[in-house]
C-alpha positions as CSV (number, residue, x, y, z in Angstrom):
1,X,-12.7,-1.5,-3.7
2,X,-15.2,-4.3,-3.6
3,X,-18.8,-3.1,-2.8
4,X,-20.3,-3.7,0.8
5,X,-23.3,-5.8,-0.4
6,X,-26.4,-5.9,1.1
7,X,-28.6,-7.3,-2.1
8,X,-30.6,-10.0,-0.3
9,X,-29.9,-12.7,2.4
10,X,-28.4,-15.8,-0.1
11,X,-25.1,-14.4,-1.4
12,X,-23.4,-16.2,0.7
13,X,-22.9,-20.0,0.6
14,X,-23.1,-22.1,3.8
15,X,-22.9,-22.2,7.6
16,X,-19.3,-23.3,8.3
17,X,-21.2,-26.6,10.3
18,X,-22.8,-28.0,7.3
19,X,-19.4,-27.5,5.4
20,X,-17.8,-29.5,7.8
21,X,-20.9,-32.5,8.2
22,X,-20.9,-32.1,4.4
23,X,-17.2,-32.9,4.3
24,X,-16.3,-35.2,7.0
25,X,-19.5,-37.4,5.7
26,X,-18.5,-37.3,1.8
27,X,-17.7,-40.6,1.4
28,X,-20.6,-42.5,3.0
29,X,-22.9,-44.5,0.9
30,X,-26.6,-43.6,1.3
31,X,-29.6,-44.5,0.3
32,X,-31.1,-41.9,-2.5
33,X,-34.7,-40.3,-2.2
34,X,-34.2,-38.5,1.2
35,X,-34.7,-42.1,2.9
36,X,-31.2,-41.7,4.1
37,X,-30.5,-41.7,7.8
38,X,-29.6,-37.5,7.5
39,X,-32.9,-37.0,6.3
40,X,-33.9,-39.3,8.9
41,X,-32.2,-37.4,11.8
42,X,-32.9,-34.3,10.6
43,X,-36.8,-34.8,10.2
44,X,-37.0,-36.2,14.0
45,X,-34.9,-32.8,14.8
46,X,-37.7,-31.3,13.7
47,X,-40.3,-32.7,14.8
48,X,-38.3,-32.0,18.4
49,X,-38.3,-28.5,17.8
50,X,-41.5,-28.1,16.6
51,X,-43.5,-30.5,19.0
52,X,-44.8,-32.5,16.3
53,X,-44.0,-35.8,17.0
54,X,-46.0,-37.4,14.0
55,X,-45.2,-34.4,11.2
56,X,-44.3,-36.0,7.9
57,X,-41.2,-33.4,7.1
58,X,-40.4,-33.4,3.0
59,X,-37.2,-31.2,1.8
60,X,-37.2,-29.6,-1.6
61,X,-34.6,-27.5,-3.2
62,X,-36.1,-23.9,-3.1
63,X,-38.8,-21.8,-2.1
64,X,-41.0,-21.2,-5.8
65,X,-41.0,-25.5,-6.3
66,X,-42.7,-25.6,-2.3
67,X,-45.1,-22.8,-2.8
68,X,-46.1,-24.3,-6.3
69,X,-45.8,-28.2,-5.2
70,X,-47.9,-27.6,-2.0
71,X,-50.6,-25.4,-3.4
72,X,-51.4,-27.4,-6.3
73,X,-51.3,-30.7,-4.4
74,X,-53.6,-29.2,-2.3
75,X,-55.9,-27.5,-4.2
76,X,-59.3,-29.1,-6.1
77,X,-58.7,-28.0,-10.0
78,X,-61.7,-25.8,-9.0
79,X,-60.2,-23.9,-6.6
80,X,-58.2,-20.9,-5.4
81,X,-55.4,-19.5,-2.9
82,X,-55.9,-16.7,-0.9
83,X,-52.8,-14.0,-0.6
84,X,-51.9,-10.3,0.1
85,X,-51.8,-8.5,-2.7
86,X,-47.8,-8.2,-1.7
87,X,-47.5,-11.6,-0.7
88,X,-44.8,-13.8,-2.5
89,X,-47.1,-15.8,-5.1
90,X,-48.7,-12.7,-5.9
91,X,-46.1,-11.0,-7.0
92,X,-42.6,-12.6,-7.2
93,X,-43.0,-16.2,-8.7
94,X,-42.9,-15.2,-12.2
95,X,-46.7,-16.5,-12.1
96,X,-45.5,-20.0,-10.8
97,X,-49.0,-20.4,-9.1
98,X,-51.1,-19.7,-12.0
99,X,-49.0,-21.9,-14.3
100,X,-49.5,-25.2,-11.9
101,X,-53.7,-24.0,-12.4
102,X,-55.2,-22.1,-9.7
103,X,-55.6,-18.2,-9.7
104,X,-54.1,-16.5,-6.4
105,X,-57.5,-14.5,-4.8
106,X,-55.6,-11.7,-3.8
107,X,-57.1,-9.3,-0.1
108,X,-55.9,-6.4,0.8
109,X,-52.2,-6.0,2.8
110,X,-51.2,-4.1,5.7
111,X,-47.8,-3.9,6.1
112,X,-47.5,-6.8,3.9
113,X,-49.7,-8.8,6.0
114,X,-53.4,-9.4,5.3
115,X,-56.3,-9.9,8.0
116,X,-58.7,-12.6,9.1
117,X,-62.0,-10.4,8.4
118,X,-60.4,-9.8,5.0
119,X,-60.5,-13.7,4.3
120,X,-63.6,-14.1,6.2
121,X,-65.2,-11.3,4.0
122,X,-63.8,-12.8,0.8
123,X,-65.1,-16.6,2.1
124,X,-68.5,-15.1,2.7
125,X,-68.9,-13.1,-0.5
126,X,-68.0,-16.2,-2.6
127,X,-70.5,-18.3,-0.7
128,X,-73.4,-15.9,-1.0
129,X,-72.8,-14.8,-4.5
130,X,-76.0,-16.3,-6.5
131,X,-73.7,-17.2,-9.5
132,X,-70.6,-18.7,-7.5
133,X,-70.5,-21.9,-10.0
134,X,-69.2,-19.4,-12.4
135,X,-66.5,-18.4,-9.9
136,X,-63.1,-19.8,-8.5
137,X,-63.2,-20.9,-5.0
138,X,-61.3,-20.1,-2.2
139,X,-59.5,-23.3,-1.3
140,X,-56.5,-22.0,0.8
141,X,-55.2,-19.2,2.5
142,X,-51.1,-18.2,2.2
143,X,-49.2,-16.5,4.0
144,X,-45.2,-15.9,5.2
145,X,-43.7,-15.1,8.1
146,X,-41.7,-13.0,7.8
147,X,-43.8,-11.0,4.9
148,X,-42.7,-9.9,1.6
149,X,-42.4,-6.6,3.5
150,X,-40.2,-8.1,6.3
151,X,-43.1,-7.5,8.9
152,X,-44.5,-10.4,11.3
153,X,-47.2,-11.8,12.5
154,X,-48.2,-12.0,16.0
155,X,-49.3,-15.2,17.5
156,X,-52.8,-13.4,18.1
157,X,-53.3,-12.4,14.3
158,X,-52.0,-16.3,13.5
159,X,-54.5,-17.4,15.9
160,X,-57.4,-15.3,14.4
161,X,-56.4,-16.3,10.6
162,X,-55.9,-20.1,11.7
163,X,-59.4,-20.0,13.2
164,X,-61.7,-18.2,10.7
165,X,-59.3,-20.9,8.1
166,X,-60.8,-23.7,10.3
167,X,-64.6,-22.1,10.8
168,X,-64.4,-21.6,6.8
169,X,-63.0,-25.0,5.9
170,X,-59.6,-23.5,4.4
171,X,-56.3,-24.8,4.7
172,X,-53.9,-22.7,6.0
173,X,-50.4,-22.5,4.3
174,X,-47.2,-20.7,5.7
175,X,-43.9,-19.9,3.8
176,X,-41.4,-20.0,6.1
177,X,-38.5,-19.1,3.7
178,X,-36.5,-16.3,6.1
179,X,-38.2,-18.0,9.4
180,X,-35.0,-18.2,10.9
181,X,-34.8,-14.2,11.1
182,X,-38.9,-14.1,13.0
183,X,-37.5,-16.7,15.3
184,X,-34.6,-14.7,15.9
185,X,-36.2,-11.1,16.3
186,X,-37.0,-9.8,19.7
187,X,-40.3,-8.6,19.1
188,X,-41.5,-12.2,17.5
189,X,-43.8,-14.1,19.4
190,X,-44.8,-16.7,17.3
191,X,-42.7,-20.4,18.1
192,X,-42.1,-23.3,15.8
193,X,-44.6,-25.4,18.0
194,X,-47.5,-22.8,17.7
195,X,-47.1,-22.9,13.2
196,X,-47.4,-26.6,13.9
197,X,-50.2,-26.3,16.1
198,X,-52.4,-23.7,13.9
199,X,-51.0,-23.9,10.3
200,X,-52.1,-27.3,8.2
201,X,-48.9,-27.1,6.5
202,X,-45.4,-25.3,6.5
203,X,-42.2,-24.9,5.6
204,X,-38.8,-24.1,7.3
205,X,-36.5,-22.2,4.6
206,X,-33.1,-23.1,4.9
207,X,-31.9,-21.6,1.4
208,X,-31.8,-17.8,3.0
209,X,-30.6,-19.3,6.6
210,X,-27.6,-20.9,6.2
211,X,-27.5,-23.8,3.9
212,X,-26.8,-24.0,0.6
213,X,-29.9,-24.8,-0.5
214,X,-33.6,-26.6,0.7
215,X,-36.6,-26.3,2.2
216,X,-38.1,-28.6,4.6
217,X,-41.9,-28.8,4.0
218,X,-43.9,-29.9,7.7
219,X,-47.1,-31.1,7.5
220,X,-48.0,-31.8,11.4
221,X,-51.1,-34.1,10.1
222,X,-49.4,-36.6,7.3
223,X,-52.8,-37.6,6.3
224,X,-53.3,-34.1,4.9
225,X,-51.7,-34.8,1.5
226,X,-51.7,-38.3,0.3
227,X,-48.9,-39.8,-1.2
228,X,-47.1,-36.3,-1.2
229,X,-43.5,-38.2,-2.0
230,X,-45.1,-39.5,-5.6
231,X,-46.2,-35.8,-6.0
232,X,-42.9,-34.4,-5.2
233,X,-41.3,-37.0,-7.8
234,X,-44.0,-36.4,-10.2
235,X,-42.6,-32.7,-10.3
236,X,-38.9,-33.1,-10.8
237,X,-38.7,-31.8,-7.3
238,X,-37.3,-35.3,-5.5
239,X,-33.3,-35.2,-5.6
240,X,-31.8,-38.7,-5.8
241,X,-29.0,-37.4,-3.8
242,X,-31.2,-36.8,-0.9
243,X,-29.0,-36.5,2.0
244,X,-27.7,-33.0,0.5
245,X,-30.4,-31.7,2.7
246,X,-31.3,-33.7,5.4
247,X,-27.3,-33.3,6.1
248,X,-27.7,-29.4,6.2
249,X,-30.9,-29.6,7.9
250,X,-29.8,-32.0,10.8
251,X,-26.7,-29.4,11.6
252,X,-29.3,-26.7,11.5
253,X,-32.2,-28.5,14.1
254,X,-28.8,-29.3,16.3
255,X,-28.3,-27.5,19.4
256,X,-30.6,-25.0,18.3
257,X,-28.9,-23.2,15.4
258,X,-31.9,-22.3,13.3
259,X,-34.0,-20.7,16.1
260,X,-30.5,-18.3,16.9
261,X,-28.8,-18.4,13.6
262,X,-30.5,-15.3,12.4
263,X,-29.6,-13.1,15.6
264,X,-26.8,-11.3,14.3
265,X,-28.8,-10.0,10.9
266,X,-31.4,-8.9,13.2
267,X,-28.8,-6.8,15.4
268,X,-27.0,-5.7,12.2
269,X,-30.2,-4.4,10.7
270,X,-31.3,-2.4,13.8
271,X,-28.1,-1.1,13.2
272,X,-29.0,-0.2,9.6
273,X,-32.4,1.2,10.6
274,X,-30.9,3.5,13.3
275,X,-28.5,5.2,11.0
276,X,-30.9,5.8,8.2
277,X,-33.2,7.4,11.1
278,X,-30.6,9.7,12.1
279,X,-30.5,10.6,8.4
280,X,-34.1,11.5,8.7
281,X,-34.4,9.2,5.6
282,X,-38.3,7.5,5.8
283,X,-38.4,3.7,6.8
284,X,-41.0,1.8,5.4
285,X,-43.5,-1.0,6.0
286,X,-42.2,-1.1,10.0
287,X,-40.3,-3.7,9.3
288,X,-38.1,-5.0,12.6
289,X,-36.4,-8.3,10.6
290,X,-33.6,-8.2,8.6
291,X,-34.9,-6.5,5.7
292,X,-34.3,-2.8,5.8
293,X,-36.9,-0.8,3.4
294,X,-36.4,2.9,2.7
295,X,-37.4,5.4,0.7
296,X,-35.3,7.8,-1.1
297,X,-34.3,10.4,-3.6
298,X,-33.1,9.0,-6.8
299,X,-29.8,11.1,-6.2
300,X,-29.1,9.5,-2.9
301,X,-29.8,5.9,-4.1
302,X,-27.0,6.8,-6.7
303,X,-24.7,8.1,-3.9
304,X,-24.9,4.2,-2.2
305,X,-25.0,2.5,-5.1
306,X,-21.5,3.7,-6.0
307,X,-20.3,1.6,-2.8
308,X,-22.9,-0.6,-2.2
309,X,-25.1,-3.2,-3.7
310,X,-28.8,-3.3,-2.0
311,X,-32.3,-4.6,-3.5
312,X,-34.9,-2.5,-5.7
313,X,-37.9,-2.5,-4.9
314,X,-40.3,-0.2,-6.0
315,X,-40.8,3.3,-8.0
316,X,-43.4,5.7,-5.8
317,X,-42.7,8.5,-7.7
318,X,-40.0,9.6,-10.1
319,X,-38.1,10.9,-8.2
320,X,-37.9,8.5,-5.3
321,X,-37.2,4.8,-5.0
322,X,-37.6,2.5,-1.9
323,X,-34.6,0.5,-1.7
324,X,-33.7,-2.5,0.4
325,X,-31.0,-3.7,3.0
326,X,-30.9,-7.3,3.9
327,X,-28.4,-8.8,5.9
328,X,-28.0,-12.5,6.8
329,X,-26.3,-15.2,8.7
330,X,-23.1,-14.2,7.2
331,X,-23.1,-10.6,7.5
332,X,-20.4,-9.1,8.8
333,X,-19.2,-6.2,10.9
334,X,-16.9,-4.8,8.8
335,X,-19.5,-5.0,6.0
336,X,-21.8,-3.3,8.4
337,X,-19.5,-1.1,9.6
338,X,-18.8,0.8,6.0
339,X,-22.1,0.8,5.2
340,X,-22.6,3.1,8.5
341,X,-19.7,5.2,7.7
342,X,-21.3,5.5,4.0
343,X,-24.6,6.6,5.3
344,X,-23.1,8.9,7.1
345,X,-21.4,10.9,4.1
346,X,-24.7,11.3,2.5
């Protein structure tokens, strides 16, 4: 029997839309470069749903190449980003920022999210230090919605962070790889016009919502980086087949499938979250997306990993290990429904 898998939120290929654009548009000749009219389309989509009517809107093929390509094309050689110490830079690049040249200034993280006194504390210290020539300087300030740990941010902590960013000359940087899940999570508050309004740059993640691959960077004030398509050719990042994305993109900004594409995880993972409660099994990091975290003995994590395939994440003890559900666009009942009845046996 074929395992229920629940190992992260890109197993799956694409959204049975993009397919079909992809298909039924095959043999059209386009420009390369993302000049094409897709890209075209798709970039005034989102400039629609974002209320950004002047955003310059760049895709690239994955998440690690935007987070490298927009911190380093925004950073002075001198200078550094600031992160959670669990945000995705931090930890889970393989060291992709450090390599491009700037050191990740890592603050403190509550529930995977870190706080505008924390920045503000770490701004202030840097400036008043008597031998600051000696040190990196804060440049930037990262962070994702949804976190590393699955949590969000409300619009009142992305208000606060946006303003000390402003008050302290800092850019402010959002990784919107999983956005589609915030947007589609009942408690979120936070819409695609306010990150255009309060974040300098962003990016919409397409890879873990539905398409087969691409991010699609939005930077409301096109001034803010220079010649940013030279950059993105300068690092291998600019595909000559372009229209790969802007395609997938322009089915995902149509009718509003990105903002409601994500609904179903988020139901399936309540779903998750309620049985593993019922277990009286520990939930961790308070997570209400679609990643499910939990702790557990060693023995039970054997029990579901003979019929199911889920994330590791981390070793508190050694006897324990906090696991991870994630469920996706593509998730489906049946898959959900086994994984219940597995719970259940344990």
């Amino acid at each position: 029997m074929a395992k229920y898998s629940f190992a992260s939120d890109y197993m799956e290929g694409a959204h049975p839309a993009i397919l079909e654009r992809m298909l039924s548009t095959n043999m059209d000749k386009c420009v390369g470069y993302g000049l094409d009219e897709f890209c075209n389309s798709a970039r005034e989509k989102i400039r629609v749903a974002c209320d950004a009517s002047n955003a310059e809107i760049h895709f690239i093929s994955g998440g690690t190449q935007s987070n490298s390509l927009v911190i380093k094309s925004l950073l002075k050689p001198y200078q550094g980003v600031i992160a959670a110490t669990t945000g995705h830079i931090a930890g889970h690049e393989a060291g992709a920022i450090e390599h491009g040249g700037h050191k990740v200034l890592c603050v403190p993280e509550y529930n995977g999210k870190l706080k505008a006194s924390d920045v503000e504390k770490l701004v202030k210290t840097y400036q008043t230090d008597d031998n600051n020539d000696h040190l990196v300087m804060p440049g930037m300030v990262y962070i994702s919605q949804p976190t590393e740990s699955g949590t969000l941010y409300s619009l009142s902590e992305l208000e606060d962070i946006s303003r000390v960013c402003k008050e302290n000359n800092l850019h402010l940087f959002l990784d919107g790889a999983r956005l589609a899940y915030a947007l589609a999570t009942p408690s979120n508050d936070v819409t695609l016009p306010d990150l255009a309004r309060l974040c300098d740059i962003f990016y919409i993640g397409g890879t873990k919502c539905g398409a087969l691959l691409g991010e699609a960077i939005v930077m409301p004030d096109p001034s803010l980086i220079p010649h940013f398509f030279t950059l993105v050719k300068q690092h291998g990042a600019l595909l000559a087949k372009g229209r790969l994305m802007g395609i997938q993109f322009e089915v995902l900004f149509t009718d509003g499938l990105y903002e409601t594409i994500g609904a179903s995880a988020i139901e399936y993972a309540d779903a998750i979250r309620d049985k593993l409660t019922q277990k009286g099994l520990p939930l961790c990091y308070g997570s209400p997306t679609n990643q499910v975290f939990v702790c557990v003995p060693d023995e039970i994590r054997a029990k579901i990993e003979e019929q199911a395939i889920v994330g590791f994440w981390e070793k508190p003890d050694d006897d324990h290990t906090v696991i991870r559900f994630a469920t996706s666009w593509a998730t489906s009942q049946e898959d959900v429904d086994g994984l219940l009845a597995l719970l259940d046996t344990i």
